[in-house]
Phi, psi and omega in degrees: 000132162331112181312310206301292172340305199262312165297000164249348184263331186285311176297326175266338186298304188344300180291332177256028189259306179292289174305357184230026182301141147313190170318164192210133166221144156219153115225191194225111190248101228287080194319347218246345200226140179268078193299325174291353177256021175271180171245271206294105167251152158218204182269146192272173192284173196056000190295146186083052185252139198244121161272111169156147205239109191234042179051216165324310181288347165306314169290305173343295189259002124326309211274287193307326161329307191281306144003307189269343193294316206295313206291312163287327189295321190296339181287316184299320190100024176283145163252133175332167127223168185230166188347050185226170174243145261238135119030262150224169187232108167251116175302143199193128165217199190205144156224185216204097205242173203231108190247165177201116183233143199265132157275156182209134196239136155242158191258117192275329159280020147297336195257318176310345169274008194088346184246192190213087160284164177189130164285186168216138162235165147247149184242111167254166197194182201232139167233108214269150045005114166249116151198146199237137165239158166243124184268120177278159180343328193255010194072005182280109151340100158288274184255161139214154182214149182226180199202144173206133185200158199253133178267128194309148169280303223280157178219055209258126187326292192314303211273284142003300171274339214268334241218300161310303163318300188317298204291304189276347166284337176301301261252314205255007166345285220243030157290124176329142158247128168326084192295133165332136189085331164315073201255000000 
């Protein structure tokens, strides 16, 4: 088999892998502090600074973010508190980077003939950044989590929460839950 063939046919499956990755999640939990014997959280001041500038719809989901942060934490078994003081603080921001990938299509019947031809395009597409920390009293790192996902062309609200859900049920998979009874 052609070498040439397999380093160019393994570099675009690479490439077309990468444009069609899922969720990306890491995250990080401080072996030393017992998150789950905390109760209370709210937002640290500033949370939810968005670098990108994407008009309404930036905002939306800025909006559905804080939506989803309420909603799973609450799922976890943390309770809100609103302007008091928390527990904890999760701190949270979002970007927005603009990719571009070169793709590259070969034609399998060129290669059953022995020869290898291959075209190119590029594909650009928007790639969203989530990270989130949750904090302690003292500002010292509990948790942190980051989400990296390619954001959809369509910008329709439904498509929007359905896509911030996923992504903050990803982020917050592995956050201690709070057990029932603790105090």
């Amino acid at each position: 088999m052609n070498m040439k063939f397999v380093r160019n046919f393994s570099w675009a499956i690479g490439i077309f892998l990468v444009g069609c990755a899922p969720i990306k999640v890491q995250t990080f939990v401080d072996p030393y502090r017992a998150v789950s014997d905390l109760h209370t959280w709210t937002f640290s001041p500033g949370a939810g600074a968005c670098f990108c500038a994407e008009g309404v719809s930036g905002t939306y989901r800025m909006k559905r973010l804080k939506e989803e942060f309420l909603s799973q934490l609450g799922n976890h078994g943390y309770t809100f508190v609103k302007g008091q003081e928390a527990d904890m603080y999760l701190n949270y921001r979002c970007m927005v980077d603009r990719k571009i990938v070169q793709k590259v299509f070969i034609n399998p019947a060129d290669v059953e003939r022995g020869g290898v031809k291959t075209s190119q395009a590029e594909c650009e597409f928007k790639e969203g950044q989530l990270t989130a920390y949750m904090l302690d009293k003292t500002s010292n790192i509990l948790w942190q989590g980051n989400a990296q996902v390619r954001i959809s062309q369509t910008n329709s609200k439904e498509d929007i929460r359905s896509r911030v859900h996923q992504v903050v049920h990803a982020l917050l998979e592995n956050f201690p839950v709070r057990l029932e009874g603790k105090d």
